[in-house]
N, C-alpha and C positions, 0 to 999 in steps of 0.2 A: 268917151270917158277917159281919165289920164290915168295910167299904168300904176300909181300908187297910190288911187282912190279906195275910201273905203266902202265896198257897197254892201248894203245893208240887205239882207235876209230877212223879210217876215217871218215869225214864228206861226208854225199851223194853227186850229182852233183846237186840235188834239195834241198840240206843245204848251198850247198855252192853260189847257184847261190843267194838265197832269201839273205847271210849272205852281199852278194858283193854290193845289190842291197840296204840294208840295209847302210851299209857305204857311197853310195854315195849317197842318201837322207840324210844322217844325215852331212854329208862333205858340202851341199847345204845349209842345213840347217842355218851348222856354219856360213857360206858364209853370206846369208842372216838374222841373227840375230846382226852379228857385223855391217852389212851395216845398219841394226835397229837402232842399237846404235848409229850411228853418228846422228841421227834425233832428239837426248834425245835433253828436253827442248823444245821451241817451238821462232816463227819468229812475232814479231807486229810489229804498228806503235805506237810509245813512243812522244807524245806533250812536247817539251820543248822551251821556249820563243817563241810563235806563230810559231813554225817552229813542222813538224812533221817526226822522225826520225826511219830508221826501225832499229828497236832492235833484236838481236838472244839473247835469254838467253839461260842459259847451263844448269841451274838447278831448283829445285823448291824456293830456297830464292833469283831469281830472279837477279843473278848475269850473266852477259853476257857484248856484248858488241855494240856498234853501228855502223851500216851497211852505213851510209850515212843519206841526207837528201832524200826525199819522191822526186821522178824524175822517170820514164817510167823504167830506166833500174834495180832500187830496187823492182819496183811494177812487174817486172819480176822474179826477187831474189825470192819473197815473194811469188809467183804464184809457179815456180818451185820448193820452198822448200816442201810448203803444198801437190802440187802435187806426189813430190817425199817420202815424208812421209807417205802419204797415201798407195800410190803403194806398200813402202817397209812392212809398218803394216800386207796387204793384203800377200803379199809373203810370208812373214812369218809365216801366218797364216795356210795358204796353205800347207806349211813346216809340220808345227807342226802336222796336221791332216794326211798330208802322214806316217809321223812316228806311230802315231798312228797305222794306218790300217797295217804297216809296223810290230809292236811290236806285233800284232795278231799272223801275221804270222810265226813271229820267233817263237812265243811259240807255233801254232798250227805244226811245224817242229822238237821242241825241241833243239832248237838253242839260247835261252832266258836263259842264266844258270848264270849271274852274277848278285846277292843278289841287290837289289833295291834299298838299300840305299846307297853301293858303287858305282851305277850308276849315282843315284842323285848328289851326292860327285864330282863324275871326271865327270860330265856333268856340272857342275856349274866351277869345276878347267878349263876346256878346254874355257868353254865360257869369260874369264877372262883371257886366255892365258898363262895358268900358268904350266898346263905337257907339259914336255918337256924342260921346263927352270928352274925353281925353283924347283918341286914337280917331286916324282916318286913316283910309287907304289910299292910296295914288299909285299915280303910274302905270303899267300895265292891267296889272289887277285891278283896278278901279272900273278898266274899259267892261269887264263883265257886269257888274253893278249896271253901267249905264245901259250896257244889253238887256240885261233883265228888266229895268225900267221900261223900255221901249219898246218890249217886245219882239227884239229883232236881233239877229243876228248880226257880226259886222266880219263878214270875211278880208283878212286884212293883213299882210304879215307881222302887225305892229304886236300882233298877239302869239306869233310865232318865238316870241325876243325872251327866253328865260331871264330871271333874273334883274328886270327892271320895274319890276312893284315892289310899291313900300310900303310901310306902316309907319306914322307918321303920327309921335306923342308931342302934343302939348299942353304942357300944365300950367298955363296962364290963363287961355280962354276955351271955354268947349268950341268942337269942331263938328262938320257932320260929316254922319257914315257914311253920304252917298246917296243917292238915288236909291229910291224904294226901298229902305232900310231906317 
């Protein structure tokens, strides 16, 4: 074998099963954080000319719109939103802390190898929906994508090289995220 090959690593059946297990808690997750996002803003009742209106605003300078005048079937609207707000806060929460004890584990396996700030990076891109359509990755960081695809490791110093992954927008034609994403 030549000195600057890359050889590849199988993942055990106990890296691969925590890796899977991993994806579909964080898949639930995504699931659960954009159904978060539709709750942004909050649901009242708005007094206007002795008449009381319920209001959805969408953001915090209070711009939204109104739901009707105040009648049994808004004070349902109003009841289900809250309720359903709350639930999805809680789910999500739920979420966040399984990934946690999740994130242990990948590193207590050595399954944990993509640099923390590209994680942060294309954890905030996917929450926003953006790999896959606009945005791809290349370059060094990409090579992890393909590892996870393949289930295999690439020991290799090409992954030792800071600083040579991209991120990589184009707003002419969607692009893909990559391998298994």
């Amino acid at each position: 074998m030549k000195e600057n090959s890359i050889a590849p690593i199988e993942m055990s059946a106990n890296q691969r099963r925590i890796f899977i297990d991993t994806l579909q808690i964080y898949d639930a997750y995504t699931e659960a954080y954009r159904k978060n996002r539709s709750y942004r803003g909050g649901m009242h009742w708005k007094k206007a000319k002795d008449r009381e209106y319920l209001f959805r605003t969408r953001d915090r300078y209070g711009y939204g719109k109104s739901l009707g005048l105040r009648t049994p079937e808004t004070e349902v609207v109003l009841e289900k939103f809250r309720s359903g707000k709350q639930a999805s806060k809680e789910r999500l929460a739920s979420f966040r802390e399984r990934l946690r004890e999740q994130a242990r584990l990948c590193k207590a396996v050595s399954i944990q190898r993509v640099p923390r700030i590209v994680t942060g990076i294309l954890r905030i891109l996917d929450q926003h929906q953006l790999l896959g359509r606009n945005v791809t990755v290349i370059g060094t960081n990409a090579v992890y994508a393909y590892e996870a695809a393949a289930g295999v490791f690439l020991d290799s110093p090409i992954l030792a090289t800071p600083g040579h992954g991209h991120l990589v927008g184009c707003p002419f034609a969607p692009v893909s995220g990559g391998p298994g994403r």
